[in-house]
Structure formats: C-alpha cells, structure tokens
N, C-alpha and C positions, 0 to 999 in steps of 0.2 A: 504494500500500500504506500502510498507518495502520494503528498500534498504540499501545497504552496501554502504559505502563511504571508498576509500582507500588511505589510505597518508603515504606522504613520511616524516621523519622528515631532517631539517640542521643538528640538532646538537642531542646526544643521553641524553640530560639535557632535561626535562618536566618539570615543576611547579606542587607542589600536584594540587593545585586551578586551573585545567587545563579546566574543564568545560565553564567557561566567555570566554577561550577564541574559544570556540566551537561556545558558542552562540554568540559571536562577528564576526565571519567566518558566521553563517545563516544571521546575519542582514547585513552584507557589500554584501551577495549576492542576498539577496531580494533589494538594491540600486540600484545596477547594473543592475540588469533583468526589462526587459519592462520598463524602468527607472522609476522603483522604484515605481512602480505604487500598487505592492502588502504588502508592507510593513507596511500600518499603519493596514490590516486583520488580522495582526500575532504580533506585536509590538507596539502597540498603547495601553497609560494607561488603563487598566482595561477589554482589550479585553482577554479570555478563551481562550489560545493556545492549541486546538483537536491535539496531536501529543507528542511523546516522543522519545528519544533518549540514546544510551547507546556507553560507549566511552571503545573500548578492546584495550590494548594494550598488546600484546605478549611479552613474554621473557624478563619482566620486575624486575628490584627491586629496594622497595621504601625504600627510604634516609629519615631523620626527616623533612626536606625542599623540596626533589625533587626526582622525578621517574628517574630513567636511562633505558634508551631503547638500547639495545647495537642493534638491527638490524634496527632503526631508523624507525619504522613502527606502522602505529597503524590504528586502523578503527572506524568508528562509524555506527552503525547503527540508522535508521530512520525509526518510523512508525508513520500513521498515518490511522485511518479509514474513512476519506473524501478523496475520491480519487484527487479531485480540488487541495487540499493542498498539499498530495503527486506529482503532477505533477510539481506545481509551485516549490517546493522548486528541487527535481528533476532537473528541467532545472537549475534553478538559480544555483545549485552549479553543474553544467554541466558547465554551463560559464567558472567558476575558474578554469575548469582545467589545471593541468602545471603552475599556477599562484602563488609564492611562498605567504603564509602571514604571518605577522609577528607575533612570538613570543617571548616571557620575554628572556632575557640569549641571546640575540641576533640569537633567533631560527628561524626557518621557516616551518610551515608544508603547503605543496604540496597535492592536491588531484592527485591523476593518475587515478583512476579510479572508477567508480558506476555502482554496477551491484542488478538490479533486484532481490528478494529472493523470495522465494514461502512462500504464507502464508498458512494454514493451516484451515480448515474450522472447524469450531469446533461442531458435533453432538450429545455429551452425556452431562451431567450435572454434569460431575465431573473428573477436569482435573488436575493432574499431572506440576507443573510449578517452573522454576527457574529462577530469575531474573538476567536477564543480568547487569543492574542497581540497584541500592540499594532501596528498599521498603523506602517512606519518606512519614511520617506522621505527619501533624504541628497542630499545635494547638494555633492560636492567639489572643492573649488578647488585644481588643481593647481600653480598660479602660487606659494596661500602655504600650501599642504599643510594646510589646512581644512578642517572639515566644518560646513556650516548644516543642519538636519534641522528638517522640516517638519510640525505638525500640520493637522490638516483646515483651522484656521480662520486660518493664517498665511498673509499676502500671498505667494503666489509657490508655492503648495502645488501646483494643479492643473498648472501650467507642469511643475515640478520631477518630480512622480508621473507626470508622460506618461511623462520622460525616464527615470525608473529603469525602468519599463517597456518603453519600445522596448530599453533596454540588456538588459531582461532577457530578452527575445525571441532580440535579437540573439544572446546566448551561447547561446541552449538548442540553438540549428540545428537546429530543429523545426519550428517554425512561420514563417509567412511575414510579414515588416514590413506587411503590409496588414493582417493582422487587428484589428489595434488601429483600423482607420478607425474602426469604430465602437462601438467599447467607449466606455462612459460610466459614473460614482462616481457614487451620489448620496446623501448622507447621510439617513440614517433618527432615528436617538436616537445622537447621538454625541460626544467629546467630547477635549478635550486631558490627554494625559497626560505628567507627567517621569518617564522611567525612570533610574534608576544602572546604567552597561551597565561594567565596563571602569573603573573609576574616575569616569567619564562622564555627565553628566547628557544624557539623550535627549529631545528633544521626539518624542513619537508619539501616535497615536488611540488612545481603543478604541472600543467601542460595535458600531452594527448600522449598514450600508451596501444600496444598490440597486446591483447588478450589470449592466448590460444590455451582450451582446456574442456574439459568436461560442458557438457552443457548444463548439467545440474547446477557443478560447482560456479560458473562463469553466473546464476541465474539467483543462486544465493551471493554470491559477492554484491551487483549489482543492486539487489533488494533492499541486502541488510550492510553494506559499506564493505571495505577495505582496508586492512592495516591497522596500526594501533588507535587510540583515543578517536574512534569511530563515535560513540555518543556524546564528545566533545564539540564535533564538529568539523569533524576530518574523514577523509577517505569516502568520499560521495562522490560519484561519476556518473554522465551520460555516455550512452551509445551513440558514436557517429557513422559508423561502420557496421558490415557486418549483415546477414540474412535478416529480420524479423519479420512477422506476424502482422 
C-alpha cells in the first residue's frame, strides 16, 4: 500500500534534520487513533518497522542550516507491503487532518490531504529504479557501539549492503535466505550523499540503480523499502524500468 501525504507549511524555514520530525507526526498519530492502541506494533524497542517513507519537497533551496520552501508545501510518501499497517497509519494521519503541528522556527506543517497511489506489480527480474529516499547502509559495531554507513562508492559498500539485506530478510519471516543468491545492484546515474538524520551526518546514495533478482524479493523491496533506517525515511524507490502490469 502507498500513499501520498500533502502539507501545508506556516513558515517557508525547514530544518535540514527535518525527518524526527516526520517520524514525531507518525507516532502522535498512532496516540490518537483507537487511543493508541497501535502504537507499541510500530514503536516499541526493538520491534522491525515493515514500511518506508520519503519526504519531497518542491521548489526548494538548501541553506548550511535550513531548506527554504518558498511555496510552503511539501509531501511524503508512504509504503508499506502489509496492507494492516498501510490502513492503520492511513486513518491515523486521516485524523490530523487541518491539525497544525509543531515545528522548530516556530513552524507548522498541516496535512490537507492523502491520496491513494497505484503501485505497480512487478513481473520481470530486472527493474529499472530511483530512489525517492536516499539508499542507507549501516554497518554496526557492537564491541564500541558504532555506526560506519556506506555510500555506493565506499570501500566495503557491496560487503556491508548484502548484510543489511540478509538481516532484513531474516526479520521479515517471509521470505527465504536463498532468494538473495541472486539478487545483484548495479549503478545507473548515481551518487554520494551527507544526510543530517538525528543530529547525524549520514553517508547515503541517491540517484537510479539496476535491480536484477527474484520477483518476489524485487516486489517486497519495493513495497516495504530498502537498506537500513527504512522507517526513518530512507531507502524508498520508484520503478522507471522494467516489464509491469
């Protein structure tokens, strides 16, 4: 399931670090919904959030500190491949609509409106894709509580992106650790980018990538994201290539 979320902003000041407050807008709206009753499925220590999210803002330009939006608009998009979890958060920020919330700079962004997007069935083994979101690949050392994050063009990138991948298999208890034999990345037009996540500077992609793999797996990737901090707001891609439906 995937949908659009549309808002309004108060003021044309953003915060780079504007993601927390995306994910601070999902969690006040799983409170409020069926009071609150869905909230420790999606936000509770150590639960696997199936779902991702990418944050477009139009006619934008970024300051060392902050985005200016001069037509005060901006959208997110949402997927997720449980359709249960596309519903609940769905209504839940259905709720907020017309409800200002607060942001840094004494801003507000407003949803006005959610609409439906068609997703795209996917029947060849090799698809054309560009990320809406930045491809994020972490790699954590639990010995000195570390994170290295990897762009496409960093030594130790393809090593690193297997492993978030078979981990990510591993929690979904869906699919099977073989499918990944032969899933393969291959860069098209792509390039490195610093995100500010968290206080955080992120190494991540963006750009357009070659897909080839399973059709299952290629259909849960694009559903439910790609890569690490996936319901952060990372690893969200369209298909621009490729056979569909």
């Amino acid at each position: 399931m995937r949908f659009k979320i549309e808002l309004e902003l108060k003021s044309e000041r953003l915060l780079l670090d504007y993601r927390p407050a995306i994910i601070s807008l999902f969690k006040h709206s799983l409170t409020i919904y069926e009071d609150g009753k869905h909230f420790s499925s999606y936000y509770e220590i150590g639960k696997d959030k199936m779902f991702t999210f990418a944050v477009g803002i139009p006619n934008s330009k970024f300051t060392k500190e902050l985005i200016l939006v001069p037509d005060k608009k901006i959208n997110i998009v949402f997927s997720t491949g449980n359709i249960g979890t596309g519903i609940v958060f769905f209504n839940a920020l259905s709720i907020q609509k017309n409800k200002p919330y607060p942001l840094a700079n004494e801003n507000t962004m407003t949803i006005k409106n959610i609409i439906i997007e068609k997703e795209y069935p996917i029947i060849t083994d090799t698809i054309d894709v560009i990320f809406k979101s930045p491809l994020c690949v972490r790699e954590h050392n639990k010995e000195n509580n570390k994170d290295t994050y990897y762009s496409y063009e960093k030594d130790g990138f393809n090593e690193a992106f297997k492993n978030v991948l078979k981990s990510q298999i591993d929690k979904s208890k869906m699919l099977s650790m073989s499918i990944l034999d032969d899933f393969q990345i291959t860069p098209i037009r792509c390039k490195k980018t610093v995100v500010r996540h968290h206080s955080q500077f992120v190494e991540a992609t963006v750009g357009s990538f070659k897909f080839t793999g399973n059709v299952a797996l290629l259909s849960f990737l694009y559903t439910n994201g790609i890569g690490s901090r996936k319901s952060s707001g990372f690893g969200l891609f369209e298909i621009v290539g490729g056979e569909m439906l």
